[in-house]
C-alpha positions in Angstrom: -17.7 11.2 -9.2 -15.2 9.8 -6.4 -13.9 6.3 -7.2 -11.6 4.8 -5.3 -9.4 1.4 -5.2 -7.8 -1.0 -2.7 -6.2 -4.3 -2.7 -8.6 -6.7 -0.5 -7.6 -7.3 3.2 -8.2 -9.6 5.7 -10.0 -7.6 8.7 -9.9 -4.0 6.9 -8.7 -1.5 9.3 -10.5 2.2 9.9 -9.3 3.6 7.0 -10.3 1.8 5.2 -13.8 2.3 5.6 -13.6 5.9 5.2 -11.7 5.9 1.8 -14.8 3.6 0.9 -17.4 5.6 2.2 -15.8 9.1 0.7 -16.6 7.6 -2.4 -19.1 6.6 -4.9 -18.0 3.6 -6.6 -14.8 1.6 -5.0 -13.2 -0.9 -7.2 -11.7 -4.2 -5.3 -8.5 -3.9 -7.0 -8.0 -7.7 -6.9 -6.5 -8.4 -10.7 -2.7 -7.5 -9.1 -0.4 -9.7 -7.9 -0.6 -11.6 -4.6 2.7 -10.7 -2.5 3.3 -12.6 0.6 3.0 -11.0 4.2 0.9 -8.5 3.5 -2.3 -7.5 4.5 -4.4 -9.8 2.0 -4.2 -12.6 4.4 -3.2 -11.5 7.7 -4.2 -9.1 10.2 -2.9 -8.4 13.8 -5.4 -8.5 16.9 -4.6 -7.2 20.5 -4.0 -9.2 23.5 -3.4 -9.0 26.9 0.5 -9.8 26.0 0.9 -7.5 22.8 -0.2 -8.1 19.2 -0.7 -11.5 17.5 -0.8 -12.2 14.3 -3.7 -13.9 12.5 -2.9 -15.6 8.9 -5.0 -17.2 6.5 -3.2 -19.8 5.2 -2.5 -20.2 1.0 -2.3 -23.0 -1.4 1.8 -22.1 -2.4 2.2 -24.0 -5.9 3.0 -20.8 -7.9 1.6 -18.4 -5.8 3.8 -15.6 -6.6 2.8 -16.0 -10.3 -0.8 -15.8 -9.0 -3.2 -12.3 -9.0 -4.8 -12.0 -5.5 -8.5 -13.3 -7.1 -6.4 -16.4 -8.0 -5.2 -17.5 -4.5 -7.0 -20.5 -3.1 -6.9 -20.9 1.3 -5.1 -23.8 2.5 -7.7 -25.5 4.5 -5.6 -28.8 5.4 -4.7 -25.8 8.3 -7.3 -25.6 11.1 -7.0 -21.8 10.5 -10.4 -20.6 10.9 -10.9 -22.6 14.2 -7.9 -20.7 15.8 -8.9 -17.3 14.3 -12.3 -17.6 16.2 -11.0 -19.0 19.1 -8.2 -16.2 19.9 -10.6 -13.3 18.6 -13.5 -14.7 21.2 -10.7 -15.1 24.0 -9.6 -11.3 23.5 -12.4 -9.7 22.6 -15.0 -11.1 24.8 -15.4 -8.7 27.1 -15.1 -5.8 24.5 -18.1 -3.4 24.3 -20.8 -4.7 21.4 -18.8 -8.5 21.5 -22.2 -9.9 22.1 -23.8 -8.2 19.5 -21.5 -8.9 16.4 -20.4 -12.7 17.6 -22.2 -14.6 16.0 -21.3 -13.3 12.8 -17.9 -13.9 13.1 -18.3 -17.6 14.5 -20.4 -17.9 11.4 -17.5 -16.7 8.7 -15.3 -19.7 10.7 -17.4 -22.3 10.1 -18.3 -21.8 6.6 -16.1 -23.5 4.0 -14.1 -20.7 2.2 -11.7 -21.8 -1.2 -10.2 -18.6 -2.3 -8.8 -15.4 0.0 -10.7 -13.2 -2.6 -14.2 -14.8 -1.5 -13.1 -14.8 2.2 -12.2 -10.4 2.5 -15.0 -9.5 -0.2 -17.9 -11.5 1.9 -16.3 -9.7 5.2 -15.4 -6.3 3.5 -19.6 -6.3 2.7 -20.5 -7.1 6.1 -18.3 -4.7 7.7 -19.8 -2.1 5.2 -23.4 -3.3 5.5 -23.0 -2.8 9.9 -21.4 0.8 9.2 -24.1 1.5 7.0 -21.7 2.5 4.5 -24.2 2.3 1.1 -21.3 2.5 -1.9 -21.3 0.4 -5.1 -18.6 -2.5 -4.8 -17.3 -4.0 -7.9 -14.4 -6.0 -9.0 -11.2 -4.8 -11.1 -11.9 -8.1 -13.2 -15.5 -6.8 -14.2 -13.7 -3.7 -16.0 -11.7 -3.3 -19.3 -9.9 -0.1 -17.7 -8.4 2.0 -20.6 -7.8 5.5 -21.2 -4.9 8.0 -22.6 -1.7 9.6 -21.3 -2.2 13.2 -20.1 -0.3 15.8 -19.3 -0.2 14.5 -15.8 3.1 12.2 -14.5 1.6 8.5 -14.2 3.6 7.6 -11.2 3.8 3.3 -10.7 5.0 2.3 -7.2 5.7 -1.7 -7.2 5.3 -3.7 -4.5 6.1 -6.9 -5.9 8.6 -9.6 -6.5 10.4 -9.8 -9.3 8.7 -6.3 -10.5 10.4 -6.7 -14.1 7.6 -8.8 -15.1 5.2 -6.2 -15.1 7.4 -3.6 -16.6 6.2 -4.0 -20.4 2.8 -4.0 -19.3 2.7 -1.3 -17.1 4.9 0.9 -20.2 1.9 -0.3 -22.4 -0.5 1.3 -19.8 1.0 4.8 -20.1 3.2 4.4 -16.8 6.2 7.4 -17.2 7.9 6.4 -13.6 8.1 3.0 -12.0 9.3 2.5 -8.3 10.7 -1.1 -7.1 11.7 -1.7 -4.1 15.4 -3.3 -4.0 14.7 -5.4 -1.6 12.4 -7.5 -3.8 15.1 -7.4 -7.6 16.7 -10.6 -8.0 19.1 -8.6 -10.5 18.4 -4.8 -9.5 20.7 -3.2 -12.9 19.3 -5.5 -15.2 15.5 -4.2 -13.7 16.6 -0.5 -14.1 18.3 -0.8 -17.5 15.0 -2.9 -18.7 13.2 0.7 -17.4 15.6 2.7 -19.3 15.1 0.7 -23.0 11.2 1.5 -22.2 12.2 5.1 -22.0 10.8 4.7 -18.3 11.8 7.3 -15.2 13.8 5.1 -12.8 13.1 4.9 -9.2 14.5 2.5 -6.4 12.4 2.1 -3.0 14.2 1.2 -0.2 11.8 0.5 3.4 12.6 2.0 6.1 14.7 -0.6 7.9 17.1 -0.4 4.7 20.1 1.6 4.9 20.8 4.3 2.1 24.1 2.5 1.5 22.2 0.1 -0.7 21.3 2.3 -2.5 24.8 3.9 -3.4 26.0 1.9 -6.3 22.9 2.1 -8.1 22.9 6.1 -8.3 24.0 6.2 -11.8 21.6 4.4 -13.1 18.7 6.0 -11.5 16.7 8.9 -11.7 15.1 9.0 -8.1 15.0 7.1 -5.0 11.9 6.9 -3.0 12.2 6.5 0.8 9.9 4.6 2.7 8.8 6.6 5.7 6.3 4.2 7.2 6.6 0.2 6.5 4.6 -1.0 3.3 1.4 -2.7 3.4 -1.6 -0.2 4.1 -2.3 3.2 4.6 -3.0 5.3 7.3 0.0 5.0 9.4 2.1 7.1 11.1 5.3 9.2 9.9 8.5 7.7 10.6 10.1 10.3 12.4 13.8 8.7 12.7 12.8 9.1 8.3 13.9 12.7 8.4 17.7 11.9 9.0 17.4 8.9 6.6 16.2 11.9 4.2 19.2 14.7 5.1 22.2 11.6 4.8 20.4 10.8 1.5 20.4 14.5 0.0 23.8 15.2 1.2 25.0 12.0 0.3 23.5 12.7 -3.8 25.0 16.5 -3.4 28.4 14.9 -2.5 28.5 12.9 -5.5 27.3 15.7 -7.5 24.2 13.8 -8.7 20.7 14.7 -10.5 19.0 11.9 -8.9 15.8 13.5 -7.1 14.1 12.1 -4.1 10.6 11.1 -3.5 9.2 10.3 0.1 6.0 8.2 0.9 4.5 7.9 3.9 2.3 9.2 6.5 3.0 12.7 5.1 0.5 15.2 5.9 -0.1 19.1 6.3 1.9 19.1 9.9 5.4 17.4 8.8 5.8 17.9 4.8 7.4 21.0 6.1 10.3 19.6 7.6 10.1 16.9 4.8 10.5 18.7 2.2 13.7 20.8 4.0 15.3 17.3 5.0 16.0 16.8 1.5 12.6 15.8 -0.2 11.8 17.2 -3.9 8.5 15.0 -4.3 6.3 13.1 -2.0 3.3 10.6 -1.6 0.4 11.5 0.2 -2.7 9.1 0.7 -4.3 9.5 4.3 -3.2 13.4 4.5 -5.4 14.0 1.6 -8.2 11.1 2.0 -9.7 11.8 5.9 -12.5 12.5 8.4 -10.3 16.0 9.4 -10.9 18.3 6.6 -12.1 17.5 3.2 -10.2 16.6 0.0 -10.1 20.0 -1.6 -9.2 21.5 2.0 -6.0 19.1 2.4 -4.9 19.6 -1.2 -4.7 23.3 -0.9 -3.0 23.3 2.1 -0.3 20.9 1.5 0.5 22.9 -1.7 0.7 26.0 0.2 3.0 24.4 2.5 5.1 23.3 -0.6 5.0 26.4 -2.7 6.1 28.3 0.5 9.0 26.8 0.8 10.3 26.5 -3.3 10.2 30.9 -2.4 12.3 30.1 0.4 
């Protein structure tokens, strides 16, 4: 059995779709914490003059405490009128516009409350049209447990203020946690709480972050994990400016003499985890170069390990 997981999204994107229809069971992993400008309540659309940006506007009070099933839409905004209306003025001559319109006039005249109700009743739509016959469910109608295994459990945070979660996730059976520093109010104090949980510690930096950030840190990590796309969904492209970022980084740690290992994540696939993994990288993150319509799961996996076992001979 396949089952997969996602955070909800405002207008999913391709990928989407497949990672749901690859599987037999996706979970709607909406019991996590709502983080502002990503994908749960924007999307971009194209235009004539370049991408615009389409966001569904939230009730603030305490929003960052919130889980994403908690946030409720700011409707004092005329949000869903101007969604319509600049979707319908760029898309209107677009093949099949006339066929699906009158769905999406309908989703902006209905009364939404929470972003959760808004992506789930769209997500089903989009899935019903693609004819995409998977069971849905809710992280919330699940007690998820289970037991460490032999296998890493490796936690990448996307969050603010990621020592919150810490304890919880330690309770889970998470063995390495991942926050990025540009979201620690206090960055040692996060990696030192890690280290009393007997926790691997990682630092993610994006990509627009320099590694000099990272630099006073290095003795009180264990690995660093370089963006090499921005956050916020999968299925993008490789970085490619990422492999230098990765070199200065490995240099940098053999300079200081340092243990710390590097982790990359990222639009890595079977054509550049090659020159990933020379450029400095001892681990890496691979979502849409395992999960996709090319080859199947088991075809991917064996050749990316290929690809990686080739070169620890080298």
């Amino acid at each position: 059995m396949i089952l997969t997981a996602h955070q909800p999204v405002y207008l999913p994107w391709l990928g989407l779709f497949h990672k749901i229809a690859i599987s037999d069971s996706f979970i709607s992993f909406d019991q996590v914490q709502y983080l502002p400008k990503d994908w749960n309540n924007r999307n971009r659309i194209k235009t004539p003059d370049g991408p615009i940006w389409l966001t569904v506007p939230v009730l603030k009070k305490g929003y960052l405490d919130k889980k994403i099933c908690e946030i409720e839409i700011d409707n004092s905004k005329p949000w869903a009128r101007k969604h319509w209306r600049s979707i319908r003025a760029n898309y209107a001559k677009a093949p099949y516009f006339k066929e699906y319109a009158d769905f999406f006039e309908d989703v902006y005249l209905k009364h939404w409350t929470t972003l959760e109700e808004l992506n789930t009743y769209m997500l089903r739509w989009f899935l019903d049209t693609l004819k995409i016959d998977v069971l849905i469910k809710s992280a919330g109608e699940y007690d998820f447990r289970g037991s460490k295994s032999n296998l890493v459990l490796d936690v990448h945070m996307m969050v603010v203020n990621p020592s919150r979660y810490f304890r919880e996730l330690s309770d889970c059976g998470a063995q390495s946690i991942s926050f990025h520093i540009e979201t620690s109010d206090d960055i040692l104090n996060d990696l030192n709480h890690l280290s009393d949980l007997g926790i691997i510690r990682s630092l993610a930096i994006n990509p627009e972050t320099s590694i000099d950030k990272i630099i006073p840190y290095i003795n009180h990590i264990d690995q660093i994990l370089i963006m090499s796309v921005n956050p916020g969904y999968g299925g993008q492209s490789f970085i490619p400016d990422s492999l230098n970022k990765i070199s200065a980084m490995k240099e940098k740690l053999n300079e200081l003499n340092s243990s710390v290992t590097i982790q990359v994540d990222g639009g890595i696939n079977s054509t550049n985890l090659e020159q990933v993994i020379c450029a400095g990288a001892d681990s890496v993150v691979a979502g849409s170069g395992i999960f996709n319509a090319n080859k199947s799961i088991t075809e991917n996996i064996t050749s990316m390990l290929y690809i990686s076992e080739k070169q620890d001979s080298i």
